[in-house]
C-alpha positions as CSV (number, residue, x, y, z in Angstrom):
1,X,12.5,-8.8,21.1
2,X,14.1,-11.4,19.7
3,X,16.1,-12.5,16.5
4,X,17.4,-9.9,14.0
5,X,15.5,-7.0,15.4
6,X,16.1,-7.0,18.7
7,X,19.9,-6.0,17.9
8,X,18.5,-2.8,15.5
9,X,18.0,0.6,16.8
10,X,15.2,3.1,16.2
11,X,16.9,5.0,14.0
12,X,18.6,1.7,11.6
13,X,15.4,0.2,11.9
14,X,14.4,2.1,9.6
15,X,16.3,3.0,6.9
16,X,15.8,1.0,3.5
17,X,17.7,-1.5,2.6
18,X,19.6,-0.7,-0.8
19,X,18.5,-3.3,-2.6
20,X,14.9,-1.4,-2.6
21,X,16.2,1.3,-4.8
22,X,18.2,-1.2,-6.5
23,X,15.0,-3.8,-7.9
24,X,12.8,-0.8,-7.7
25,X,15.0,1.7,-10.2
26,X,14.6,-2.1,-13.0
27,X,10.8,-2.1,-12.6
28,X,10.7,2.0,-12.8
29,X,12.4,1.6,-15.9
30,X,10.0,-1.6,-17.5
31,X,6.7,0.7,-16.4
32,X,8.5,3.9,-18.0
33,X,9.3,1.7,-21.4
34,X,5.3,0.5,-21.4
35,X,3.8,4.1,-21.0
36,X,6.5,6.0,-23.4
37,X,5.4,3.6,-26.0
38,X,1.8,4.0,-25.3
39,X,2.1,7.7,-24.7
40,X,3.3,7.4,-28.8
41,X,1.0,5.2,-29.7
42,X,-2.4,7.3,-28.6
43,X,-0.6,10.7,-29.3
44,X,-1.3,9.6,-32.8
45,X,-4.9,8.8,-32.3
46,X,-5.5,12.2,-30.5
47,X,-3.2,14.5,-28.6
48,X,-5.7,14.8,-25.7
49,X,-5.2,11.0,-24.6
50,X,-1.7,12.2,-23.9
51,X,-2.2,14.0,-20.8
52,X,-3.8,10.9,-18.8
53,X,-1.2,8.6,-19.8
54,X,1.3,11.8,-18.6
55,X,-0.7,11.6,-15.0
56,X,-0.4,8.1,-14.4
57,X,3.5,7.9,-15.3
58,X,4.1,10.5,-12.9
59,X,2.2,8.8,-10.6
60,X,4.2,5.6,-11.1
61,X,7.4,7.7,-11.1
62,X,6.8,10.3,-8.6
63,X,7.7,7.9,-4.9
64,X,6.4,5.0,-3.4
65,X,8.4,1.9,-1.8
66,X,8.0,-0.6,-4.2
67,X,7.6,-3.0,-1.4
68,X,5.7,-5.5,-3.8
69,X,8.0,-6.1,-6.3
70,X,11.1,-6.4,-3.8
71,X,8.7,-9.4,-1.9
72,X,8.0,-10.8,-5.6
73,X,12.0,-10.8,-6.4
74,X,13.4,-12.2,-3.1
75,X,10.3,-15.2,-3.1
76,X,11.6,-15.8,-7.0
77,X,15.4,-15.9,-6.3
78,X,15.1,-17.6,-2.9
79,X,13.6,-20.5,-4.3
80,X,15.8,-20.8,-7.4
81,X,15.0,-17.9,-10.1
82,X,17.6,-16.1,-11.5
83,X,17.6,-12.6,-10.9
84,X,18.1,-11.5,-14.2
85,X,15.2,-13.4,-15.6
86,X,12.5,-10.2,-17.0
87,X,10.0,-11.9,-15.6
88,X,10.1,-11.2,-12.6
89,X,10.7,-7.7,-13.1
90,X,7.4,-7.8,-15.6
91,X,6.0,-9.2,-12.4
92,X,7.0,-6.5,-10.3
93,X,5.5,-4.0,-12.9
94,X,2.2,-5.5,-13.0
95,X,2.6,-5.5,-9.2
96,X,2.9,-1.4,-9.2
97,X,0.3,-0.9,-12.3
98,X,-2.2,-2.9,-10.0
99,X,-1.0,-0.7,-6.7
100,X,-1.6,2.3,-8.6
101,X,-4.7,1.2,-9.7
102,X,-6.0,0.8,-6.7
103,X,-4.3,4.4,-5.0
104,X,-6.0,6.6,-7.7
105,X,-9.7,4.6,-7.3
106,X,-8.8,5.3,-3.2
107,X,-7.9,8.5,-3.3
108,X,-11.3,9.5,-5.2
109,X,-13.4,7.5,-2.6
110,X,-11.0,9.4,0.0
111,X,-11.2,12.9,-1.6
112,X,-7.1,12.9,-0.8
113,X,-5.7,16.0,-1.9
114,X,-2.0,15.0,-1.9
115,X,-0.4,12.3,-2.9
116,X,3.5,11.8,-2.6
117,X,3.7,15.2,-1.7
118,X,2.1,16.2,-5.2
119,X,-1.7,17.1,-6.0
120,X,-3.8,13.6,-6.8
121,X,-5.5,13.0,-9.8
122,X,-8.6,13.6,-9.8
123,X,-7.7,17.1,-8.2
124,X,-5.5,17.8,-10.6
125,X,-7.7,17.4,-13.8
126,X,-10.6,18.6,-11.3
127,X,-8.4,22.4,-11.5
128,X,-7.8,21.4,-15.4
129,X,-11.6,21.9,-16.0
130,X,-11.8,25.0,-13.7
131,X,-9.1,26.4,-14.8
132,X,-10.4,25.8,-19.1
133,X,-14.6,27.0,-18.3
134,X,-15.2,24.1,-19.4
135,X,-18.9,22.7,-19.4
136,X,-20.4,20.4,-16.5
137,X,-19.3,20.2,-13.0
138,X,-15.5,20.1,-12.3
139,X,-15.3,17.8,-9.3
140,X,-17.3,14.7,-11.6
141,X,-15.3,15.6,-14.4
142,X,-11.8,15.4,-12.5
143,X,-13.2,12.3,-10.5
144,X,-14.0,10.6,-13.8
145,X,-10.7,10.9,-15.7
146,X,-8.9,9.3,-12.5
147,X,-11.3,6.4,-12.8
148,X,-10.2,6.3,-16.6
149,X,-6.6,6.4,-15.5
150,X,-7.0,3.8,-13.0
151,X,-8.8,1.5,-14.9
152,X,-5.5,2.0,-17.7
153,X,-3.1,0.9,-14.8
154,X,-5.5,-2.1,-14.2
155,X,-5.1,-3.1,-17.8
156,X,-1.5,-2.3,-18.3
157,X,-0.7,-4.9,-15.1
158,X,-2.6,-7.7,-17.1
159,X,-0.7,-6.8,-20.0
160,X,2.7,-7.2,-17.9
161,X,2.0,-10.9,-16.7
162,X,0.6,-12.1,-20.0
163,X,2.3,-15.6,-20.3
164,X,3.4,-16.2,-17.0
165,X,2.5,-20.0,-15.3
166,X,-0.9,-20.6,-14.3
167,X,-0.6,-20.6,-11.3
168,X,1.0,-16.7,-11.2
169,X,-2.0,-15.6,-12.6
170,X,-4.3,-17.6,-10.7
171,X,-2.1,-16.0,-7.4
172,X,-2.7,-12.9,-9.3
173,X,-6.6,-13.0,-9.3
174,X,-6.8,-13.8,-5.9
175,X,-4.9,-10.8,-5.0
176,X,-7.1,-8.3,-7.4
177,X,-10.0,-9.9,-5.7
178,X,-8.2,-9.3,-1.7
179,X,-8.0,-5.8,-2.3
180,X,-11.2,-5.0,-3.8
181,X,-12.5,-6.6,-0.7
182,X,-10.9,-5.2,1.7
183,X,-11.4,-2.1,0.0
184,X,-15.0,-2.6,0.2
185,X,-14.9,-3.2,4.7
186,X,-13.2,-0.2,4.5
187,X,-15.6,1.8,2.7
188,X,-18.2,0.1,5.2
189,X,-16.4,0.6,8.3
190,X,-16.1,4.1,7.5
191,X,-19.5,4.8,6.4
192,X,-20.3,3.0,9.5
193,X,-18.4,4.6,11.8
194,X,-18.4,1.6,14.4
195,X,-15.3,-0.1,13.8
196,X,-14.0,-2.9,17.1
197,X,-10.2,-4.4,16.8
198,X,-11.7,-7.0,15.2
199,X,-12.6,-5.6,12.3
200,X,-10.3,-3.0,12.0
201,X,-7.5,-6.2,12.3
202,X,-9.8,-7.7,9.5
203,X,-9.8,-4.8,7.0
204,X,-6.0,-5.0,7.7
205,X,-5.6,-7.8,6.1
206,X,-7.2,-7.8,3.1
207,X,-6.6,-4.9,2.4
208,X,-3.1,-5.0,2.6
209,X,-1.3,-7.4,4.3
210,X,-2.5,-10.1,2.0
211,X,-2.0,-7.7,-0.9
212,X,1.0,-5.6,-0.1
213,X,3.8,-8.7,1.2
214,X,1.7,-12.5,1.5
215,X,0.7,-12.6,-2.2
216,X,3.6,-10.7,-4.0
217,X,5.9,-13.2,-2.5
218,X,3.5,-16.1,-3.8
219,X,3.4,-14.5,-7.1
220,X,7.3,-15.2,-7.0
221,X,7.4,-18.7,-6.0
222,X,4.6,-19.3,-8.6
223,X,7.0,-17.6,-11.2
224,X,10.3,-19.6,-9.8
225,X,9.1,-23.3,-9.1
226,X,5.1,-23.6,-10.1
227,X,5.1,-27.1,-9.5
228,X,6.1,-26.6,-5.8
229,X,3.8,-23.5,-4.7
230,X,1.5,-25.6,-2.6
231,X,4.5,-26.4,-0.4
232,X,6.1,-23.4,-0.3
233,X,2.9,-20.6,0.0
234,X,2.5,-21.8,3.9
235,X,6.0,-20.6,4.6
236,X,5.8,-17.3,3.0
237,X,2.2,-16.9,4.1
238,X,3.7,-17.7,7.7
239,X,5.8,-14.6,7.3
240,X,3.9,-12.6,4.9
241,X,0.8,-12.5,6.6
242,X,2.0,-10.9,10.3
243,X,4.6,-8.3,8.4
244,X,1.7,-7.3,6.1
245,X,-0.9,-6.3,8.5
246,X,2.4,-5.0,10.7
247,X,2.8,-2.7,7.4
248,X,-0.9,-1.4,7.4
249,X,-0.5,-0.6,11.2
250,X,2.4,1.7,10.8
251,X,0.8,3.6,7.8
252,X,-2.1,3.7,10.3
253,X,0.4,5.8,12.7
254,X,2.2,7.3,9.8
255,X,-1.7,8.3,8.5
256,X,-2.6,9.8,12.2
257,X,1.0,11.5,13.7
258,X,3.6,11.3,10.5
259,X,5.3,14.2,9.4
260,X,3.2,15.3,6.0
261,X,7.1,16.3,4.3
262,X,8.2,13.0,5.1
263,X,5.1,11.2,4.0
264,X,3.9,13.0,1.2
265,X,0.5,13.2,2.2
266,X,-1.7,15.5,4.6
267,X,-1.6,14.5,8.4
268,X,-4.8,13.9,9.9
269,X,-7.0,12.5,6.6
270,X,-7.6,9.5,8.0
271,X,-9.5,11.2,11.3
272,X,-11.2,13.6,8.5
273,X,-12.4,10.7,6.9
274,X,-13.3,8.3,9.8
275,X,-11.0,5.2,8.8
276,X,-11.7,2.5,10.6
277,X,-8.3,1.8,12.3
278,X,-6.9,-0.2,14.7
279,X,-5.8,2.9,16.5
280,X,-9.5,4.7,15.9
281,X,-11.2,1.1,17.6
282,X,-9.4,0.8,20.7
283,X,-9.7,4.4,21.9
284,X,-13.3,4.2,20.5
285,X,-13.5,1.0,23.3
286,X,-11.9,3.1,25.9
287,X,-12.6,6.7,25.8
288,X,-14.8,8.3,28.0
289,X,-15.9,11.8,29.6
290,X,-15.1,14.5,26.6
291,X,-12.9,12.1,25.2
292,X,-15.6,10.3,24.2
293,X,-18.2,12.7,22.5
294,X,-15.0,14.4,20.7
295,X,-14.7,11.0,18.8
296,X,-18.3,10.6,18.4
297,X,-19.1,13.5,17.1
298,X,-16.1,14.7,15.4
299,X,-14.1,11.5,13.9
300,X,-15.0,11.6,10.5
301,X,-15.9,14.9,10.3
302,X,-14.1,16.6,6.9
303,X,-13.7,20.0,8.6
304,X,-11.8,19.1,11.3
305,X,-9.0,21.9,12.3
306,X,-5.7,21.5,13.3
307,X,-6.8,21.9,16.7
308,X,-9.5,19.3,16.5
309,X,-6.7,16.5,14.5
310,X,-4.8,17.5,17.8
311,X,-7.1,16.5,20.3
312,X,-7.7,13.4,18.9
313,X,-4.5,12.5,18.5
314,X,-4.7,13.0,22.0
315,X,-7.0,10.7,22.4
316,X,-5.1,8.2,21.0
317,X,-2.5,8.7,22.8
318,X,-3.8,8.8,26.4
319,X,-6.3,5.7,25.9
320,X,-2.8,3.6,25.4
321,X,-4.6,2.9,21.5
322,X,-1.4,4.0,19.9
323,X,0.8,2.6,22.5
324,X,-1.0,-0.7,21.8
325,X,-0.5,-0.5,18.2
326,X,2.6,-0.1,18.7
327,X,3.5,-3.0,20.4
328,X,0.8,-5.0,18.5
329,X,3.4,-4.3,15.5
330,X,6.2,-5.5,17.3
331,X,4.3,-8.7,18.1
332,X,3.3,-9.3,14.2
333,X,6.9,-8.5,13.4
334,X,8.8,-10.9,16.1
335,X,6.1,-13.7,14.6
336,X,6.9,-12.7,10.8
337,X,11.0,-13.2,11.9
338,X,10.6,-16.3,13.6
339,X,8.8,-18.0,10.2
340,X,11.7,-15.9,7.9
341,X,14.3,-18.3,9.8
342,X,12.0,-21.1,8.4
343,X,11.3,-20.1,5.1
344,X,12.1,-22.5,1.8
345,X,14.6,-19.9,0.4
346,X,18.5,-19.2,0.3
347,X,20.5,-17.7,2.5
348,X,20.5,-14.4,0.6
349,X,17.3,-13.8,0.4
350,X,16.7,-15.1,3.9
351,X,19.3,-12.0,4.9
352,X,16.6,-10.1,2.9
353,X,13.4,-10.7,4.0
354,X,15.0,-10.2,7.5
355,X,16.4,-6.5,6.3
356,X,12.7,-5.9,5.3
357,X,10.6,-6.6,8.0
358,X,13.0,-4.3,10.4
359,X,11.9,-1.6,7.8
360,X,8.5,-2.0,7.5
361,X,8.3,-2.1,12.0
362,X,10.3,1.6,11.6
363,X,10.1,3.4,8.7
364,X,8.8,6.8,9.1
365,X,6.9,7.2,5.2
């Protein structure tokens, strides 16, 4: 392997750099400023718009990488923005507001139970109505608050880049519009349930690749030097683009074999609810005998037992699909580390985007 990562071992390759915490605990703090006011504000209105806004800063509080904002700040100080400057940390905010957004609407089209080792939204005020007798069925009830709350994170990330360049917000639509499509493959792919590398590669992307490293680190450069995004977005999409979908790949393993108090989130979901992964498409391609009925007429199935998670994990394994994946991510990352030693930025946050990608090829949540 070559460049930085080939010197890294399993184990350093992936711990977090410190500088995650470090930009992470300044955004933490802009979103907590934003929905303590808020929570004040509608408290006065009516004391039952308090719990919501209590659910979603939890949420926003309660884990999570910050991976977007720490691709926002290193594109904005590599290429000449101070790292003071709010801005960027607004930008960093929006960045989580619109992440979280997009978590709580998935984890109601997922029915996820967990969520950074804590009970989702829409389960949570799902028990609320349970628990109270209240009228109507619990499971819409639950399910329509966390669309409420999402739809407040949405809002509350506008709010955050109000008055920033045009073209940072015109980087910003594009990336609101990325997810929502890749969202919607997804939600195909899985209804589907006949996914092929291609478009399991293709879902990868725009749903988070594109979203999760490429475009935060455009939103950056569009923040630090507007006038020179159109020379500088083919560098960063040169290294954004391969780390991203390297990203979605290990959640993929994370999602299929991670350890659920390391992760924060119930192994085996994703074969409960039949995503369309890279991992799911190759051993789809390749299984046969047992192998193959098990996927076809189990993958996807939400009652699957421990047992049943285990034999397709199985599967997985002894098709070579996750030992592909595997190297498929070391591939993407080698590719995103040859473009980082070409990239329009500084030496310091050359150093950084190089720490970065040899966490997102190991890190085990």
């Amino acid at each position: 392997m070559p460049y930085a990562l080939a010197q890294m071992s399993v184990s350093s390759r992936a711990a977090a750099p410190a500088f995650l915490a470090e930009i992470g605990a300044r955004v933490d703090q802009r979103m907590s400023a934003l929905l303590d006011s808020d929570e004040a504000r509608w408290s006065a209105v009516d004391p039952d718009l308090v719990p919501p806004l209590q659910s979603l800063h939890r949420l926003l509080l309660a884990g999570g990488k910050r991976l977007r904002p720490v691709f926002c700040h290193w594109a904005f100080v590599g290429t000449g923005g101070d790292p003071e400057d709010p801005r960027v940390v607004d930008a960093g905010a929006a960045l989580e507001l619109l992440h979280t957004f997009a978590v709580i609407h998935d984890d109601v089209m997922d029915a996820s139970a967990m969520r950074h080792g804590a009970e989702t939204i829409h389960t949570e005020f799902t028990r609320i109505h349970r628990r109270e007798g209240w009228r109507g069925e619990d499971r819409r009830f639950g399910e329509g608050v966390a669309i409420l709350v999402g739809d407040l994170a949405f809002v509350y990330s506008d709010m955050l880049l109000r008055g920033a360049p045009a073209e940072a917000q015109a980087i910003f639509d594009q990336l609101r519009l990325e997810v929502n499509v890749g969202q919607c493959l997804d939600l195909l792919g899985t209804a589907r349930g006949d996914a092929t590398p291609a478009l399991a590669r293709r879902i990868c992307r725009y749903k988070s690749a594109k979203y999760t490293i490429e475009r935060p680190l455009h939103l950056g450069a569009a923040l630090s030097a507007p006038a020179r995004l159109h020379q500088l977005a083919p560098a960063f999409s040169a290294y954004g683009l391969p780390l991203g979908e390297a990203f979605q790949l290990r959640d993929d393993i994370l999602g299929t074999y991670g350890d659920p108090d390391v992760t924060g989130k119930a192994v085996g979901d994703d074969l409960r609810e039949g995503k369309p992964t890279l991992l799911y498409a190759l051993a789809r391609q390749r299984a046969t005998g047992d192998a193959a009925t098990l996927l076809e007429e189990r993958f996807g199935a939400a009652d699957l037992d421990a047992s049943e998670v285990g034999a397709i994990q199985g599967v997985f394994t002894d098709t070579g699909a996750r030992a592909e994946v595997e190297a498929t991510i070391d591939r993407l990352v080698d590719e995103a580390l040859a473009a980082a030693h070409e990239l329009p930025v500084n030496d310091e946050a050359r150093h950084a985007l190089i720490e970065l990608a040899a966490f997102v090829a190991g890190r085990n949540y």
